[in-house]
C-alpha positions in Angstrom: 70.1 106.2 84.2 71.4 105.6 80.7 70.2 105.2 77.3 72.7 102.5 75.6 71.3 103.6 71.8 71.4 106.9 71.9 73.8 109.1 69.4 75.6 111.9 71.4 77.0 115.0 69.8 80.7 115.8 70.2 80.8 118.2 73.2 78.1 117.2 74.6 77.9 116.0 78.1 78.1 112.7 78.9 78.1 112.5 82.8 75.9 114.3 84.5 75.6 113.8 88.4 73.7 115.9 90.9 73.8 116.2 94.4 74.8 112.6 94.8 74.6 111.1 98.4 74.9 107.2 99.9 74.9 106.2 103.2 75.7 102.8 104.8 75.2 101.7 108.1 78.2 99.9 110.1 76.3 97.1 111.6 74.4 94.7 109.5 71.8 94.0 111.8 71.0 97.9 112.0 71.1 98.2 108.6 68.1 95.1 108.1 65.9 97.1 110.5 66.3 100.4 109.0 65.5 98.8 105.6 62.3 97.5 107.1 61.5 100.5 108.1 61.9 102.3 105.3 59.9 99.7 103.2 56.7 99.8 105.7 57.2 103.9 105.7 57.1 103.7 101.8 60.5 106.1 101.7 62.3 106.1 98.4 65.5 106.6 99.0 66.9 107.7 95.9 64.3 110.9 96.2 65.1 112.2 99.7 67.7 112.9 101.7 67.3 111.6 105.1 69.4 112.8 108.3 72.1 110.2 109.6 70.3 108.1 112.3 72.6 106.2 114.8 75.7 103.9 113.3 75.0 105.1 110.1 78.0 107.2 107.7 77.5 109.6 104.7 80.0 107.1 102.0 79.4 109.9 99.6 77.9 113.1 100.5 76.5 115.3 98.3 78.8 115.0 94.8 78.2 117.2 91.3 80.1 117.2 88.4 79.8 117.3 84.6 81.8 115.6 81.9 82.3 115.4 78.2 83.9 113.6 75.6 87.0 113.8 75.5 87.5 114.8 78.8 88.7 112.3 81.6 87.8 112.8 85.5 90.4 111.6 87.8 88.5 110.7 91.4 91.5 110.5 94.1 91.4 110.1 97.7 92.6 107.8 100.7 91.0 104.7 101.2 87.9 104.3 102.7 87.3 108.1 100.6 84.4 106.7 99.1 85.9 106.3 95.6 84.3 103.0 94.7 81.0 103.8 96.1 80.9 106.4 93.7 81.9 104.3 91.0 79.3 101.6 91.9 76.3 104.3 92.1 77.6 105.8 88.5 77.7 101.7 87.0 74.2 101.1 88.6 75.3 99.1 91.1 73.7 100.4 93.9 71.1 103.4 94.2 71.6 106.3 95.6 70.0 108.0 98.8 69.7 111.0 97.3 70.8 113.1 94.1 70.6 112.5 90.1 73.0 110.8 87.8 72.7 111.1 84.0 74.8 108.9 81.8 74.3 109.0 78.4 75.4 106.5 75.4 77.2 102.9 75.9 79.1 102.5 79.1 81.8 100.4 79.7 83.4 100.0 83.2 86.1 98.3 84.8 86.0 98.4 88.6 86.4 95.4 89.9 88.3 92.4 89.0 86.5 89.7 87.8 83.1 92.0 88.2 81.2 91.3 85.2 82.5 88.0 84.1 80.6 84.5 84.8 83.7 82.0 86.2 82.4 78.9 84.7 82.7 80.2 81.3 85.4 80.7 78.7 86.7 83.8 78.0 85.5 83.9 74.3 81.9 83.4 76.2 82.4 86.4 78.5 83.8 88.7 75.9 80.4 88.1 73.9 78.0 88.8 77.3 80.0 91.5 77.8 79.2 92.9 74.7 75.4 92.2 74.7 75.2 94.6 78.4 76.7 97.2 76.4 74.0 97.1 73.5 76.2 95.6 70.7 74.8 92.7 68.6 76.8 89.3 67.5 77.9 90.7 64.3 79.5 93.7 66.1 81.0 91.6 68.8 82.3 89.4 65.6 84.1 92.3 64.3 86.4 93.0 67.7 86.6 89.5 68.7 90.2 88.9 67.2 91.4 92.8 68.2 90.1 91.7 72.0 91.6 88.6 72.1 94.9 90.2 70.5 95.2 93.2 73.2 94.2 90.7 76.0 96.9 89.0 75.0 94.9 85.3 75.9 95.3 83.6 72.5 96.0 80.3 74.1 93.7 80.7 77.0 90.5 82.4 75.3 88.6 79.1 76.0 89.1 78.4 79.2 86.8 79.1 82.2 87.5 82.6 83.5 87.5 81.3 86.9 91.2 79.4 86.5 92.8 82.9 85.0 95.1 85.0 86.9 94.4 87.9 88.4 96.4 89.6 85.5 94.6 87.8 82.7 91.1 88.8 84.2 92.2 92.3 84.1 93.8 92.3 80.8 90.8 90.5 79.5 88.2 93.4 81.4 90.0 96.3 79.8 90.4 94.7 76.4 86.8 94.3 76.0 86.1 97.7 78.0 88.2 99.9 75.5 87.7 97.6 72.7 84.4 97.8 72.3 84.7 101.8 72.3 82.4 102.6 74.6 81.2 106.4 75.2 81.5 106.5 78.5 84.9 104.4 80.3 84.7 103.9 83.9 88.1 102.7 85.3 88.8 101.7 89.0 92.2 100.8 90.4 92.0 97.7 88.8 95.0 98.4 86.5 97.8 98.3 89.5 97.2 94.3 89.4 98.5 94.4 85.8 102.3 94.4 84.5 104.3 97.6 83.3 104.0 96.4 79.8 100.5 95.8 79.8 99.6 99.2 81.7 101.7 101.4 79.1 99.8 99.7 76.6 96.6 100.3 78.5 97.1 103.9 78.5 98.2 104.5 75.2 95.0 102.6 73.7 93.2 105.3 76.4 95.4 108.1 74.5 93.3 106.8 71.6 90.0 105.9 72.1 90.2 110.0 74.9 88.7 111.8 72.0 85.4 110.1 71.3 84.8 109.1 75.2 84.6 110.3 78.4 86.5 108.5 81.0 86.4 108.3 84.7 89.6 106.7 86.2 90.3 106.1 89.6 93.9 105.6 91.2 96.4 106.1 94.3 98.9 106.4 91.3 99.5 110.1 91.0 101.6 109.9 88.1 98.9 107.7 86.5 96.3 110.4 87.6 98.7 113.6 86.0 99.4 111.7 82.8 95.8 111.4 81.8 93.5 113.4 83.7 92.0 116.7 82.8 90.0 117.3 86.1 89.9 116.3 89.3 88.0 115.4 92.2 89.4 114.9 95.8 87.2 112.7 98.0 87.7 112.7 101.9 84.9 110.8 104.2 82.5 111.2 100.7 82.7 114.6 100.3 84.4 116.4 97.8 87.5 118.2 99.4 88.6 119.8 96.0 87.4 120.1 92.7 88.7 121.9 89.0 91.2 121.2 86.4 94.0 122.3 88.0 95.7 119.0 88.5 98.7 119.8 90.3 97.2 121.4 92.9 94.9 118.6 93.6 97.5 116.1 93.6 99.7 118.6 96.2 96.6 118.6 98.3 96.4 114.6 98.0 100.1 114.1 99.1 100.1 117.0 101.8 97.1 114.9 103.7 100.3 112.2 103.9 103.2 114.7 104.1 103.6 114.9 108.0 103.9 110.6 109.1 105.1 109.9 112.2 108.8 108.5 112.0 110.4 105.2 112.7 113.1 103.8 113.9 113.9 101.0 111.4 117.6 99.8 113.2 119.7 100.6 116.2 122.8 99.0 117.6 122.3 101.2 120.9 125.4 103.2 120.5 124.1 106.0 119.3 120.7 107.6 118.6 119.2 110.9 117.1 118.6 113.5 119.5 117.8 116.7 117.0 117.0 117.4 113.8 115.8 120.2 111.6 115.2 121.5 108.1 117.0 125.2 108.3 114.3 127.3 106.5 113.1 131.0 106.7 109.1 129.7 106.1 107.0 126.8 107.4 103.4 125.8 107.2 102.1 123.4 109.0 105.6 122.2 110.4 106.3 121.6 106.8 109.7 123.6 105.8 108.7 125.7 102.2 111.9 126.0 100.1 111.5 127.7 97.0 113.0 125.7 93.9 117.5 126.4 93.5 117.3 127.8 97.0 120.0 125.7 99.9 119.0 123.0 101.1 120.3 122.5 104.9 119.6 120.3 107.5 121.0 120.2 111.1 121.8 117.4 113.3 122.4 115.9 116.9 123.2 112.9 118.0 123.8 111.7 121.6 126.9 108.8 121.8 125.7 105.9 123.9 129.1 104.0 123.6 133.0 104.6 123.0 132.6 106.9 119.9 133.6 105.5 116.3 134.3 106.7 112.8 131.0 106.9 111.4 129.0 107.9 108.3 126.2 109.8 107.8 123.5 108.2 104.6 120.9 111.4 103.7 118.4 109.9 101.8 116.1 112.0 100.1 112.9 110.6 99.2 109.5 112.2 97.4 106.1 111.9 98.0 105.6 108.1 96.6 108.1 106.9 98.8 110.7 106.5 96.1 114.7 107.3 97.3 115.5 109.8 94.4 118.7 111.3 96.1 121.2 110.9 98.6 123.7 113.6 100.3 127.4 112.3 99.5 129.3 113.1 102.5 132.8 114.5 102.8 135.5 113.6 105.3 135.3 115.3 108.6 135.9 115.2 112.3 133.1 113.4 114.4 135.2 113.4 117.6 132.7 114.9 120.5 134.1 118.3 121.5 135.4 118.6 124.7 134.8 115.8 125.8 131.0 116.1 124.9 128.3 112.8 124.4 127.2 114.7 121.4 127.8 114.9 117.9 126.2 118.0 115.8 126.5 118.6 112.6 124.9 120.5 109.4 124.6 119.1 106.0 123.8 121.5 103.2 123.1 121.5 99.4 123.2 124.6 97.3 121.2 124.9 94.1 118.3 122.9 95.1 117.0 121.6 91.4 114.1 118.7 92.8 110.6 119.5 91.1 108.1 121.4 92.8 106.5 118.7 95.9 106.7 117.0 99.3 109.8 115.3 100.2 111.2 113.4 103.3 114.7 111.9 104.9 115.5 108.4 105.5 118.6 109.0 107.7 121.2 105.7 108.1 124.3 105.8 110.4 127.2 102.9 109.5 130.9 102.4 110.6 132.8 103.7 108.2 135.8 101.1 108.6 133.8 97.8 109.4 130.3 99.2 107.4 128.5 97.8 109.9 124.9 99.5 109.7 124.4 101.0 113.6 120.9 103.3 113.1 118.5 103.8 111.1 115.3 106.0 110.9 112.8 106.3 107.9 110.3 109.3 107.4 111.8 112.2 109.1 112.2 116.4 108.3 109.4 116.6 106.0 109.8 119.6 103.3 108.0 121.3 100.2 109.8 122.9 97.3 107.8 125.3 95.5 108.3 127.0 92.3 105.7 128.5 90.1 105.9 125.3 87.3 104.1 122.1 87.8 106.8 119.7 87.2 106.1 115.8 87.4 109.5 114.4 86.7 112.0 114.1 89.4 114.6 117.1 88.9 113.8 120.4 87.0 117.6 121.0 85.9 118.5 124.8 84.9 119.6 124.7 81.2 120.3 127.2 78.5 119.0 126.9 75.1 120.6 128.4 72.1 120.5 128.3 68.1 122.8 126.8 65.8 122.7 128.8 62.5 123.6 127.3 59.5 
């Protein structure tokens, strides 16, 4: 529950939830009779928690946490984690089977697209209903109506019906009036992916802004979206919370290691030759996951069985990180491929010393192509996973060793 009027003291806390549980059933007609039930029994389910009876799932199991202003919780997890249940319960959505929320001040959320807007009116009409739910009167909403309209960026479409806008305009039009109208608690969803690069870096610098005097609650798969704002975390796996604190890196390693080991794929193949081997040369591994600390060699090995007369071929070692983003490639140097006496196989090792990628989860994407013709002749995506570690929390690509001196004058 919330009280829209009330005047909350810097530092104080804002969100408070306790114990929160939901559970859903995974057939409807199940889920009609235990609701009779419950009704005829008199059970409140927001007071007491019940154990699971058959076909039904815990979507959030028992989750606590605090926040203030100025302080935003990042909620990450796989889908189906029971993120947006979460949020729902927190907006007042849906009620809870069992736990306590507390949310005090004016709440603004953005969690689904299009949630909160009536289609068949304009958008002038929505942005002033929007701002009556959140306790603000016409003179108020008078005062932003130009700065939403402005940051929405809908000059020339405020009056039409909200049902013909884009998918973009509905969320630029749900965040304008969400961070316009400086709410003290922000509840964002994943909403802002649909939205264009310009839009979103505008979006998080007006967040930058308005951080100070709010407490925000911002859900995304975007881990760079989640370190560049975020001050705490939680990690949600089947509703429960898997990790919790403000040490953001480590919750985002954890999120990307659930996603570290994929099986691989075999994306192209001409049939004359195939991979029949291949490693990640390293002294340490956890969970078949080679560890290589940060500027140490990087070294992989090779095998590959010849299935036809053998060609001059090259080798493509394509690095990529944990978003699935090619951020290197191994440049290779001229050198014999001939099968040794008379051997079906080639082996080989390709090594890089100095390793200066950031602290994370990597992957190959290995491609094979005549060297003469270019002709592509194999390909296979997702292979020799490995971790670089170093003691620094590093969210651009490359830490590079440098020197620093001083100039005197």
């Amino acid at each position: 529950m919330s009280d829209k009027n009330e005047i909350v003291a810097d530092g104080a806390v804002l969100v408070k939830v306790e114990g929160l549980s939901k559970k859903f059933c995974k057939d409807l007609k199940t889920s009609l009779w235990y609701g009779l039930k419950d009704l005829v029994s008199g059970v409140s389910g927001s007071t007491e928690d019940r154990l699971l009876r058959p076909k039904e799932f815990w979507a959030v199991k028992d989750i606590s946490f605090e926040l203030r202003r100025g302080e935003c919780l990042g909620l990450i997890g796989h889908n189906g984690a029971g993120k947006s249940t979460l949020l729902k319960i927190l907006n007042g959505l849906i009620n809870p089977d069992a736990g306590k929320v507390t949310m005090k001040g004016r709440i603004g959320a953005l969690i689904e697209l299009g949630a909160g807007f009536n289609p068949i009116l304009s958008g002038r009409e929505n942005i002033y209903n929007n701002g009556a739910i959140l306790g603000f009167s016409r003179k108020e909403i008078d005062s932003k109506l130009e700065a939403i309209i402005a940051f929405a960026e809908l000059e020339d479409f405020i009056d039409m019906p909200v049902q013909h806008y884009s998918s973009g305009m509905k969320v630029r039009l749900g965040f304008a009036v969400a961070a316009q109208m400086e709410p003290d608690v922000l509840i964002i969803d994943e909403v802002l992916a649909v939205g264009d690069l310009g839009f979103i870096l505008k979006c998080f610098k007006t967040i930058d802004t308005i951080l100070p005097h709010t407490a925000v609650i911002f859900v995304s798969h975007s881990m760079p979206m989640i370190s560049r704002i975020c001050s705490q975390i939680v990690l949600m796996d089947r509703g429960e919370s898997k990790f919790q604190g403000g040490d953001v890196g480590k919750a985002i390693d954890l999120y990307y290691n659930r996603f570290a080991i994929n099986e691989s794929s075999v994306v192209y193949t001409d049939s004359c030759i195939e991979l029949n081997h291949s490693a990640v040369l390293a002294e340490k591994y956890e969970k078949n996951i080679a560890q290589l600390p940060w500027r140490e060699k990087l070294e992989f090995l090779f095998e590959f069985n010849i299935l036809a007369p053998i060609k001059d071929y090259e080798f493509f070692i394509i690095i990529i990180d944990k978003e699935q983003r090619p951020v290197a490639r191994f440049k290779q140097n001229n050198f014999d491929l001939s099968p040794k006496s008379n051997s079906s196989v080639i082996s080989f090792k390709a090594s890089h010393n100095d390793l200066q990628l950031s602290k994370g989860v990597y992957s190959v994407n290995l491609a094979v192509r005549e060297r003469m013709s270019k002709n592509p002749v194999y390909r296979i995506n997702g292979i020799l996973p490995f971790q670089i570690t170093d003691k620094d929390e590093t969210w651009e690509p490359f830490l590079l060793t440098s020197s620093f001196e001083s100039i005197s004058n």
